[in-house]
C-alpha positions in Angstrom: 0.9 -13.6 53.8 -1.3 -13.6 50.9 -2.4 -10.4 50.9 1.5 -9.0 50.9 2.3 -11.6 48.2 -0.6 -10.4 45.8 0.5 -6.5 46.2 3.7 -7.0 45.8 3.1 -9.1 43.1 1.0 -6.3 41.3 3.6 -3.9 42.0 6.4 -5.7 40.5 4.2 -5.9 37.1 3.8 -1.9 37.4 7.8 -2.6 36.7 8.9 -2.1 40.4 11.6 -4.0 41.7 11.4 -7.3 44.0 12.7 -5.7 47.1 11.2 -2.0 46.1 7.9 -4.2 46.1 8.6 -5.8 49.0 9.5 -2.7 51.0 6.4 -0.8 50.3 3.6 -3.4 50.6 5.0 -4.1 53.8 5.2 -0.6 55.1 2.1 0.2 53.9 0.7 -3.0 55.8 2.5 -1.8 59.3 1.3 1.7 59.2 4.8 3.2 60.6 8.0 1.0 61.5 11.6 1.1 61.8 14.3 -0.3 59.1 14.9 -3.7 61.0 10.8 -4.2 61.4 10.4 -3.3 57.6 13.1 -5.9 57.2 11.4 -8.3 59.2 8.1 -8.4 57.8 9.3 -7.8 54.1 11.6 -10.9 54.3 14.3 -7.9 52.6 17.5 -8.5 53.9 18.5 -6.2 56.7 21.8 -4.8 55.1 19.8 -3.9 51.6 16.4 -2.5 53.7 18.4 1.0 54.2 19.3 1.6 50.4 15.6 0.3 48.9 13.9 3.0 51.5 16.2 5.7 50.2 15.5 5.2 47.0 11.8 4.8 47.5 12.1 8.0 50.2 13.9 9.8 46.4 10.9 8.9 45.0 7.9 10.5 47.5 6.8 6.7 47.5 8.4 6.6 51.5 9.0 9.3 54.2 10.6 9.4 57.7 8.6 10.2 60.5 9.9 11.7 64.1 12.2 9.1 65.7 11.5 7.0 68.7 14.3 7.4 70.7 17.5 6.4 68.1 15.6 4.3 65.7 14.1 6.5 62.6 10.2 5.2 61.5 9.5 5.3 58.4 5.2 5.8 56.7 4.3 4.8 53.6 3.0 7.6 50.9 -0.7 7.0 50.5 -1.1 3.8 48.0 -3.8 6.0 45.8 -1.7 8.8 45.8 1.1 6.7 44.8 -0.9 4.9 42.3 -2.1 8.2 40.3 1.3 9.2 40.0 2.0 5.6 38.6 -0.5 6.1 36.3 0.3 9.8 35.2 4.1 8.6 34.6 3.0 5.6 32.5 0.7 8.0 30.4 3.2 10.5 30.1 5.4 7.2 28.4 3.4 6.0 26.4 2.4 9.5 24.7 6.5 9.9 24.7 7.0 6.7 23.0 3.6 7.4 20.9 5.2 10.4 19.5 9.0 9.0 19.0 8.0 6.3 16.8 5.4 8.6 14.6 8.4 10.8 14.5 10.7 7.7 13.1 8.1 6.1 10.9 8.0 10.0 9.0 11.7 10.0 9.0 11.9 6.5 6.9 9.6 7.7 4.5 11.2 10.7 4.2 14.3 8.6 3.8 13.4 6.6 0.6 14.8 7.8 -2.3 13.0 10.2 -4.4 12.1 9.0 -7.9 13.2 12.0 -10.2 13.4 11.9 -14.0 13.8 14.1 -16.8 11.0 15.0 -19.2 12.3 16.5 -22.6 10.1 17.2 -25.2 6.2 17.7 -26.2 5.9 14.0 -27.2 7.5 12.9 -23.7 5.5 15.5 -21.7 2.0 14.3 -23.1 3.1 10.5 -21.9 4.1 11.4 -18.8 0.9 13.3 -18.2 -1.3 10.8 -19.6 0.2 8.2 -17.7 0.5 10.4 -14.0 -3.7 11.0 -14.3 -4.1 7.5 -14.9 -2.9 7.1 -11.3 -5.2 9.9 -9.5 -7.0 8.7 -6.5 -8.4 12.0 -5.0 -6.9 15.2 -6.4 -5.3 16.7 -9.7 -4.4 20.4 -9.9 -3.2 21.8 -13.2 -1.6 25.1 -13.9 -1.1 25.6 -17.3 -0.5 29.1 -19.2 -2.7 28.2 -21.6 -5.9 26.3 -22.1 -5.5 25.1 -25.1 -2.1 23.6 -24.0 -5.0 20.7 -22.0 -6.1 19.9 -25.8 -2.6 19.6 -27.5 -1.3 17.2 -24.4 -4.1 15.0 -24.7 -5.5 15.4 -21.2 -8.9 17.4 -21.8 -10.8 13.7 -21.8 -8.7 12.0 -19.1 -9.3 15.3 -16.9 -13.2 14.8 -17.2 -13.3 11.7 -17.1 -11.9 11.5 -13.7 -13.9 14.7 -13.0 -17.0 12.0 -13.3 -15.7 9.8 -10.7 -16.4 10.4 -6.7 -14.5 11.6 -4.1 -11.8 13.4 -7.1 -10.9 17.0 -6.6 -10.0 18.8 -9.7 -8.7 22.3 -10.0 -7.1 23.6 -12.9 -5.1 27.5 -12.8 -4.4 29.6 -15.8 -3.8 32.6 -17.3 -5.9 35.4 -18.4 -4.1 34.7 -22.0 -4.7 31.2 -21.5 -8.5 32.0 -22.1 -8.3 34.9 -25.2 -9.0 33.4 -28.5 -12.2 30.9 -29.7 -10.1 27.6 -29.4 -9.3 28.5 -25.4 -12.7 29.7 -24.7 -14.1 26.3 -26.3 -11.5 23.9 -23.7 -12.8 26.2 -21.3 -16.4 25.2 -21.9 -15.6 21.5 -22.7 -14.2 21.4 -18.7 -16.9 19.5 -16.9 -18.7 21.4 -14.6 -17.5 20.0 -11.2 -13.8 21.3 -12.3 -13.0 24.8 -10.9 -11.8 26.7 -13.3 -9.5 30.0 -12.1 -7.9 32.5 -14.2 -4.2 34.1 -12.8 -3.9 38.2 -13.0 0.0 36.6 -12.7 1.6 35.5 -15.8 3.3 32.4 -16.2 4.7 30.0 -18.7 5.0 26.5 -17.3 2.4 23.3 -17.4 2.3 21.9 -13.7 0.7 19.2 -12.5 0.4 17.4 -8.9 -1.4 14.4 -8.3 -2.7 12.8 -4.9 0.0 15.4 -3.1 2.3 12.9 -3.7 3.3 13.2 -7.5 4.1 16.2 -9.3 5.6 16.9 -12.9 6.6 20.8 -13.3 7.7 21.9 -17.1 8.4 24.8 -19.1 9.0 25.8 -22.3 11.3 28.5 -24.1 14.3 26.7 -24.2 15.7 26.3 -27.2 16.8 22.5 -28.5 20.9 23.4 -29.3 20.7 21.0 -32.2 17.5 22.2 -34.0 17.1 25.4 -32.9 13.3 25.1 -32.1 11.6 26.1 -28.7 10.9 23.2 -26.5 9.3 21.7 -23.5 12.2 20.8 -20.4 11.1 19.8 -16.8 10.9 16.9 -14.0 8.9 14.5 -13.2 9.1 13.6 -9.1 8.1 11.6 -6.2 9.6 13.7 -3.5 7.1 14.2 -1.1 8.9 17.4 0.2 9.3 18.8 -3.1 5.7 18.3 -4.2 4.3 19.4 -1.3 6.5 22.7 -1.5 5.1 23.4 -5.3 1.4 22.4 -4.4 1.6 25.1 -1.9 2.7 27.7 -4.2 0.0 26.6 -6.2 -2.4 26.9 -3.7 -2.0 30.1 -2.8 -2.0 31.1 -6.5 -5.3 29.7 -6.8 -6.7 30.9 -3.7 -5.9 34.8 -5.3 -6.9 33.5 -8.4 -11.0 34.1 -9.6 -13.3 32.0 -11.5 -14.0 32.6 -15.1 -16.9 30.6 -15.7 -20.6 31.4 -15.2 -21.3 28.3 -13.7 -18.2 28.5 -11.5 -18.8 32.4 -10.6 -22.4 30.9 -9.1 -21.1 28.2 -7.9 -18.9 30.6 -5.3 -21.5 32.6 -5.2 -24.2 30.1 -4.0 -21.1 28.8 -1.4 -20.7 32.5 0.0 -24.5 32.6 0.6 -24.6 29.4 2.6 -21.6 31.0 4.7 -24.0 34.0 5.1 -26.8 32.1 6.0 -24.8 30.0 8.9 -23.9 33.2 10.7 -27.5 34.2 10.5 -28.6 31.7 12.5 -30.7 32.7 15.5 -29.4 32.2 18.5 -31.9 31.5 21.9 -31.1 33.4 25.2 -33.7 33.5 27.7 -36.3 32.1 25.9 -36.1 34.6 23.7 -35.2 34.6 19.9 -32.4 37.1 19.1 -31.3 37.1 15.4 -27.8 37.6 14.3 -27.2 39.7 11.4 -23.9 38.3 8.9 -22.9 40.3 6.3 -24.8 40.7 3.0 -23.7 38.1 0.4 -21.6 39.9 -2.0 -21.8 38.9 -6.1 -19.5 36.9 -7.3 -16.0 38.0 -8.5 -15.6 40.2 -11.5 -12.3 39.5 -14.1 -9.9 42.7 -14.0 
């Protein structure tokens, strides 16, 4: 029968077994019937018929109805019905199998080793700074203690520079000594305009610097060379994902507390606070009548402590 053939057929692709196939299409074809009819018409062989019916009965695909006499009858689970559940469980799969090989393509990322090295040294620190921006794609943020310290590593020009180019976010963090004398107050002016300048009530005394989220060199200084005697730089220069993405938090949250020093910067967050203000504003229509929502007053920009 062609019809029988073609179900099964489809069934089997649906990743059911020959004689599961077989079982149901013809069942569902005869309405109710007993083992040795299913057998019949299924062309399943009689001594097999029993175990593929209680496995597809397991499955709510089959059921039993009231016996005739001895014999037991058996009624196929509506083929829709069936077919949703099909459909759910193959969903359900491939969102499984979705999510396990996300899961394993992370892991082997997170599995390559970390390129770490060394920095020692002013000279050292200024090349491996240079040479990091040189690679920025979409982000830089810099915390250094002071400005000046932007000037004396030689990455004042590189910084706007890139702060010219599209689509690059630049964010630089210091302290509020890092903006005291004339030579500070000059870097700080010399900035380009789209870089948002924040100043740190928190004091600190390192030179940080991640790039793209994916590269990060983290120095400080006070250590004293055990040869010379003199105060130098030490830090590390990494690739570790994990422990970039660790550090750029910390520095995130620092410069989230942090405030603008700038005029241009202080407007800048003002204008944006305004816009927020103006959003929630908004009127809002409810039978066909205009009701406006008050937001809060735009507040002035932040004030240095």
């Amino acid at each position: 029968m062609p019809e029988l053939d073609k179900a099964k057929n489809a069934l089997i692709d649906l990743g059911w077994s020959e004689y599961e196939s077989r079982t149901y299409s013809a069942l569902v074809q005869l309405g109710k019937a007993t083992a040795s009819k299913i057998a019949k018409n299924s062309n399943v062989p009689p001594n097999r018929v029993y175990q593929i019916l209680s496995k597809l009965s397991e499955r709510g695909v089959v059921h039993t109805t009231e016996a005739r006499g001895s014999a037991t009858e058996y009624q196929a689970t509506d083929p829709e019905k069936v077919l949703n559940a099909e459909q759910q469980s193959y969903i359900q799969k491939i969102e499984a199998a979705k999510e396990a090989l996300v899961e394993l393509a992370e892991r082997k990322q997170d599995t390559e080793v970390p390129i770490t090295y060394t920095i020692y040294g002013k000279r050292e620190l200024s090349t491996y700074l240079v040479n990091t921006l040189a690679k920025t794609k979409s982000s830089v943020f810099i915390a250094v203690d002071t400005l000046i310290e932007l000037r004396h590593r030689e990455i004042l020009k590189p910084l706007n520079k890139y702060a010219e180019a599209a689509g690059i976010e630049i964010k630089v963090l210091t302290t509020q000594r890092g903006v005291n004398d004339e030579y500070e107050k000059l870097v700080a002016k010399e900035l380009d305009n789209s870089i948002g300048l924040k100043i740190s009530e928190d004091e600190f005394a390192t030179i940080f610097m991640v790039i793209d989220h994916e590269i990060m060199i983290y120095t400080a200084y006070g250590f004293k060379d055990e040869d010379h005697g003199e105060i130098d730089y030490y830090g590390i220069y990494t690739k570790d994902k994990k422990t970039t993405r660790l550090l750029e938090k910390s520095f995130e949250v620092a410069y989230d507390n942090a405030k603008f020093f700038r005029p241009e910067d202080i407007q800048r967050e003002k204008e944006e606070k305004e816009a927020k203000v103006d959003k929630s504003d908004k009127s809002t229509t409810k039978g066909g009548e205009q009701k406006v929502v008050k937001g809060p007053t735009a507040s002035s920009g932040p004030k240095l402590g």
